[in-house]
Backbone as ProteinMPNN parsed JSONL, in Angstrom:
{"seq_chain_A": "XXXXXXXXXXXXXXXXXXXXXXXXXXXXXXXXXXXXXXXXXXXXXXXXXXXXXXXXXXXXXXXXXXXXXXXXXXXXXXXXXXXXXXX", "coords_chain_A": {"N_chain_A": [[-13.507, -15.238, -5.304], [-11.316, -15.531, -4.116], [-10.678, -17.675, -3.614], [-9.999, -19.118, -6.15], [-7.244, -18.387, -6.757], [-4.411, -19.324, -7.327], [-2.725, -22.042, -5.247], [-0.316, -21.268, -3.881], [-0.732, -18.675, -4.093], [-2.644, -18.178, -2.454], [-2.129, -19.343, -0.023], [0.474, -17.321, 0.895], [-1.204, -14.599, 0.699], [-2.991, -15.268, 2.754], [-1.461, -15.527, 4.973], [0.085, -13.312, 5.421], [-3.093, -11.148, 5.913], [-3.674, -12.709, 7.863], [-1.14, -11.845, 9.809], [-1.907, -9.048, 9.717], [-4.379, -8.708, 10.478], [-4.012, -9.84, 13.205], [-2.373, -7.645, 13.479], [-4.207, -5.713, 14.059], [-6.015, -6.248, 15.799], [-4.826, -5.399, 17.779], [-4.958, -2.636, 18.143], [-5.903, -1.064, 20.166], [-3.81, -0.608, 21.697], [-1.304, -0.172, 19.825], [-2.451, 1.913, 17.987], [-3.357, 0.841, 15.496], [-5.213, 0.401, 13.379], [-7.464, -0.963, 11.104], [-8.148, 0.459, 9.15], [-5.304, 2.644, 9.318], [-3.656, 0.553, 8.72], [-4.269, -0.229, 6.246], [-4.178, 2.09, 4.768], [-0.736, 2.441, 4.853], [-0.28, 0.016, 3.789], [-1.382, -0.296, 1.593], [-0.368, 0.762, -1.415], [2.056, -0.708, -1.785], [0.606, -2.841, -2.222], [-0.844, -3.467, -4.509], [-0.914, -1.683, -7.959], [-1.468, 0.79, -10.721], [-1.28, -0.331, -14.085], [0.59, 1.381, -15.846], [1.731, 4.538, -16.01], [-0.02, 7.428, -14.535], [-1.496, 10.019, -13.95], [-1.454, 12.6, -11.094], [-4.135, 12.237, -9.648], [-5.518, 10.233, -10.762], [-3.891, 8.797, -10.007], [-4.259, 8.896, -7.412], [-7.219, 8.285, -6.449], [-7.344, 5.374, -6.987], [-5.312, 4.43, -4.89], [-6.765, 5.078, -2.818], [-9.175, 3.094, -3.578], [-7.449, 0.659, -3.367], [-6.806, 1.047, -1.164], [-9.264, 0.611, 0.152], [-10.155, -1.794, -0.298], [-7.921, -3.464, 0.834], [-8.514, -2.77, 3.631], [-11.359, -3.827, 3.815], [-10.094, -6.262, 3.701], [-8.672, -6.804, 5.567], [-10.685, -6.901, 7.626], [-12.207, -8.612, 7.625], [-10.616, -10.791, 7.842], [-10.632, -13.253, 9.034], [-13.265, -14.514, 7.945], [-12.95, -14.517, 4.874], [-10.304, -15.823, 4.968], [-10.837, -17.827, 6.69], [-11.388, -18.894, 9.731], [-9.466, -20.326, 11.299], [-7.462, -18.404, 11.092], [-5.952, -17.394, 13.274], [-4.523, -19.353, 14.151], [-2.127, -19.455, 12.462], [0.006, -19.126, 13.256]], "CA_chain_A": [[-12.304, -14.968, -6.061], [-9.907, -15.724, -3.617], [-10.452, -19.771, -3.68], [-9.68, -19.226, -7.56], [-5.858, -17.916, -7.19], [-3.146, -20.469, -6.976], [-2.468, -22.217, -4.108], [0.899, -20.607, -3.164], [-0.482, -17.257, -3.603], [-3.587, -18.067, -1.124], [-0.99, -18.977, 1.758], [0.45, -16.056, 0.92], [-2.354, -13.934, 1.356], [-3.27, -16.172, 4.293], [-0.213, -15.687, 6.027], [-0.107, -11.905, 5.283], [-3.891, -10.615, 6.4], [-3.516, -13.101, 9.075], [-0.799, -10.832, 10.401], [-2.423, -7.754, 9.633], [-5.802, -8.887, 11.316], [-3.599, -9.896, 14.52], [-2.13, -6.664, 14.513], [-5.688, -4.661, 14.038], [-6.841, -6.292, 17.115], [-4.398, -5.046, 19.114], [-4.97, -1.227, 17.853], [-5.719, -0.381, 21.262], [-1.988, -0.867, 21.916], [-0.865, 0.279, 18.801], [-3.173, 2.504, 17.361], [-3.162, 0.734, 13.913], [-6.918, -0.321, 13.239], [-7.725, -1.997, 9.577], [-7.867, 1.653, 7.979], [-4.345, 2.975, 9.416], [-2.598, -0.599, 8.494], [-4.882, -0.248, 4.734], [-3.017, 3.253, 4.155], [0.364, 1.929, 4.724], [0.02, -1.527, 3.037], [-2.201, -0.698, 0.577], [0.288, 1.437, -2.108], [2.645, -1.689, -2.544], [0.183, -4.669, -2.732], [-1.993, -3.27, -5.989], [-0.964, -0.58, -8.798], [-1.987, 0.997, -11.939], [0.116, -0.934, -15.223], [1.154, 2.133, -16.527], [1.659, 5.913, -15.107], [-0.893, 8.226, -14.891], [-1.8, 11.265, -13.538], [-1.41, 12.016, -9.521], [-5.186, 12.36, -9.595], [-5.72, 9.041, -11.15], [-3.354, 7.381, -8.758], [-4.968, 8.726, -5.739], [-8.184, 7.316, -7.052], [-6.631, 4.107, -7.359], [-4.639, 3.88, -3.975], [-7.962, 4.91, -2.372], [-9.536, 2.191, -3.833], [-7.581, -0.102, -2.692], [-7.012, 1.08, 0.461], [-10.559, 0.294, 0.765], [-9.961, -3.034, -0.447], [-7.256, -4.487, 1.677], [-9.31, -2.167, 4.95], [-12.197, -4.7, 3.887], [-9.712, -7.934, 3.287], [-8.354, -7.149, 7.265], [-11.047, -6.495, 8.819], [-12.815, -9.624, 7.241], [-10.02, -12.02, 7.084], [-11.497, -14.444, 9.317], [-14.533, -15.197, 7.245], [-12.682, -14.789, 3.502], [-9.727, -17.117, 4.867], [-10.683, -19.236, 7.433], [-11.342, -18.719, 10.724], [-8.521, -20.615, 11.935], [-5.915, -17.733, 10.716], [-4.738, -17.307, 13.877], [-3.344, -20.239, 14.517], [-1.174, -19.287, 11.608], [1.316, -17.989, 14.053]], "C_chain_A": [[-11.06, -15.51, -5.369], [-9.237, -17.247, -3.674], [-10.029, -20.158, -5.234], [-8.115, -18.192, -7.563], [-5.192, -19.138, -6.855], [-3.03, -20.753, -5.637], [-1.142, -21.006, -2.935], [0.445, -19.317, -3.023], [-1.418, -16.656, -2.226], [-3.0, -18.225, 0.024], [-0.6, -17.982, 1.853], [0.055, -15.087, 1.501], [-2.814, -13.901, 2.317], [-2.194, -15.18, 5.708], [-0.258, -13.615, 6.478], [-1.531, -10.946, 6.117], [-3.787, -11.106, 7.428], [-2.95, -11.813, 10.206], [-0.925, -9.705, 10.644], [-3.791, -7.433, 10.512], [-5.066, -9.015, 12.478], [-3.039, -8.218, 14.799], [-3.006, -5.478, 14.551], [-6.328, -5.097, 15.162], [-6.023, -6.521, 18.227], [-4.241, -3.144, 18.856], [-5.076, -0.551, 18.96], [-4.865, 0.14, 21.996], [-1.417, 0.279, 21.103], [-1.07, 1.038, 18.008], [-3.192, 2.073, 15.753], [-4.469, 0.022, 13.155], [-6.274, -0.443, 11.639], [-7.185, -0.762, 8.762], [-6.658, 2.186, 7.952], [-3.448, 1.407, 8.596], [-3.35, -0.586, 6.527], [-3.562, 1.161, 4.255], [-1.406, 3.273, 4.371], [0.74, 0.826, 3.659], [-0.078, -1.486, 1.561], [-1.209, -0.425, -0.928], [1.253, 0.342, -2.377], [2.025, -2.611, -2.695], [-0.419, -4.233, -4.437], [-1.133, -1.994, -6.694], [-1.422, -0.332, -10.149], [-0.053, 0.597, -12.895], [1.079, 0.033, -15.646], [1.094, 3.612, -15.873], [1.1, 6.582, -15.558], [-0.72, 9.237, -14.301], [-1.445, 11.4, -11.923], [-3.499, 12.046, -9.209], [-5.737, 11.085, -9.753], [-5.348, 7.804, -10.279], [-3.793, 7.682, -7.119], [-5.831, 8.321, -5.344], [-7.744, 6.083, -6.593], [-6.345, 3.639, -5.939], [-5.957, 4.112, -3.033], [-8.597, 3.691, -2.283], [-9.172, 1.46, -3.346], [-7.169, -0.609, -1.292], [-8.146, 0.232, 0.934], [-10.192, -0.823, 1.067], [-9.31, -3.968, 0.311], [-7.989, -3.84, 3.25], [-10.158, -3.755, 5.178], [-11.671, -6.192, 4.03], [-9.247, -7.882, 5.371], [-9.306, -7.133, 8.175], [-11.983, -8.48, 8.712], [-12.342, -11.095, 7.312], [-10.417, -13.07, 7.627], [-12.465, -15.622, 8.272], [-13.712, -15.346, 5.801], [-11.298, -16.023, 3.968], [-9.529, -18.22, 5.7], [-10.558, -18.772, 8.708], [-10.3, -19.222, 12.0], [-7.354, -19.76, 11.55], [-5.225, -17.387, 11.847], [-3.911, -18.636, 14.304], [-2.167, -20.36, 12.978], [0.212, -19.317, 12.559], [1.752, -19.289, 15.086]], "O_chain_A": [[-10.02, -15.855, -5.929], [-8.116, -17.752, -3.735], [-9.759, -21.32, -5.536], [-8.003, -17.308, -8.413], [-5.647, -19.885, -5.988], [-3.202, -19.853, -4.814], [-1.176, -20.378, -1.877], [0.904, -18.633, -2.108], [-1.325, -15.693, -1.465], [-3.19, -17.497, 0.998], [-1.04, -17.32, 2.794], [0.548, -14.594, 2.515], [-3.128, -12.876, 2.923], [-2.314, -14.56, 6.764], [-0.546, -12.989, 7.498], [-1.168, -10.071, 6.903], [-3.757, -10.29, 8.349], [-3.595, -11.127, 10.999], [-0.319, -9.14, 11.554], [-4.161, -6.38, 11.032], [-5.424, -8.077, 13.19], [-3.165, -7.619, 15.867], [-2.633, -4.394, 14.999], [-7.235, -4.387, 15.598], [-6.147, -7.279, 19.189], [-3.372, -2.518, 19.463], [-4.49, 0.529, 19.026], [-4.985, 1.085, 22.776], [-1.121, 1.392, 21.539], [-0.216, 1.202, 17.137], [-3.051, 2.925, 14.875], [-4.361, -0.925, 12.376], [-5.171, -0.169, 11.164], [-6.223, -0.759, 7.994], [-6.321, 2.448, 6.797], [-2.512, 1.673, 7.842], [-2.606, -1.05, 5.664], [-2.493, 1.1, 3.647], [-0.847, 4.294, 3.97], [1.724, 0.765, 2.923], [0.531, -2.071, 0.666], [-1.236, -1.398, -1.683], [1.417, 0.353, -3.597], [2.582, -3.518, -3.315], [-0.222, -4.987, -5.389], [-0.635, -1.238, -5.859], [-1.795, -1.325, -10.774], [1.145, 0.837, -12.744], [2.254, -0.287, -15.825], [0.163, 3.726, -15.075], [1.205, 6.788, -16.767], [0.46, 9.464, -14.035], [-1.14, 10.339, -11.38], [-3.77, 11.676, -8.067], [-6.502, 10.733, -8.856], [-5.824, 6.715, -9.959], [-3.702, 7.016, -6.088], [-5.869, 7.9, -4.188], [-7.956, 5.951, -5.388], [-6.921, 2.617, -5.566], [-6.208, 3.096, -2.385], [-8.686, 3.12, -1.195], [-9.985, 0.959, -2.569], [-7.132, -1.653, -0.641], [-8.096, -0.618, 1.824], [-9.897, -1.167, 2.211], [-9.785, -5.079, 0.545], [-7.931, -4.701, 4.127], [-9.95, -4.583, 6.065], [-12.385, -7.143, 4.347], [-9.508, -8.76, 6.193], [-9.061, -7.298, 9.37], [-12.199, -9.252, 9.646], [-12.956, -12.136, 7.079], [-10.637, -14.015, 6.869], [-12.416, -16.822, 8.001], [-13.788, -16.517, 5.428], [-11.288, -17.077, 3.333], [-8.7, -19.13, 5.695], [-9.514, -18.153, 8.911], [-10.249, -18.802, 13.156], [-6.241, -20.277, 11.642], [-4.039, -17.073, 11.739], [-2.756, -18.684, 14.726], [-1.558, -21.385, 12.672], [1.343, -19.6, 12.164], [2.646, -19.143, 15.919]]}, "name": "protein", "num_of_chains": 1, "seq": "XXXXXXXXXXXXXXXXXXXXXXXXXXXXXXXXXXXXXXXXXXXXXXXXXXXXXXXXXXXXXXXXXXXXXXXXXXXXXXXXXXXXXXX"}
């Protein structure tokens, strides 16, 4: 999926987990592993179109907590193993 979004929004993305993966592997430091930096991040990258319930949206931000957890911890392999030389 990800090689099927627009270019600009894959740098983007790039540029973004990049920094999020550099600063998950310094959690030792910082205490901010994949899952602490997912429950911060996660609530402005993704939302539901329309307002629902708080039950519905905790669902939801769960979800994609998961989701960006799995995009940092992974980002290597989904964008390229050269992301750190982003920086």
């Amino acid at each position: 999926l990800v090689n099927q979004l627009p270019e600009a929004n894959l740098i983007l993305l790039r540029h973004l987990f990049g920094v999020l993966h550099h600063i998950e592997q310094n959690s030792g430091v910082n205490q901010m592993n994949a899952f602490n930096l997912a429950l911060c991040i996660a609530p402005n990258m993704l939302w539901l179109p329309s307002p629902t319930g708080p039950e519905e949206e905790s669902r939801s931000t769960k979800k994609v907590a998961l989701l960006v957890q799995f995009l940092i911890e992974n980002s290597e392999e989904i964008f390229g193993g050269d992301i750190a030389s982003l920086f």
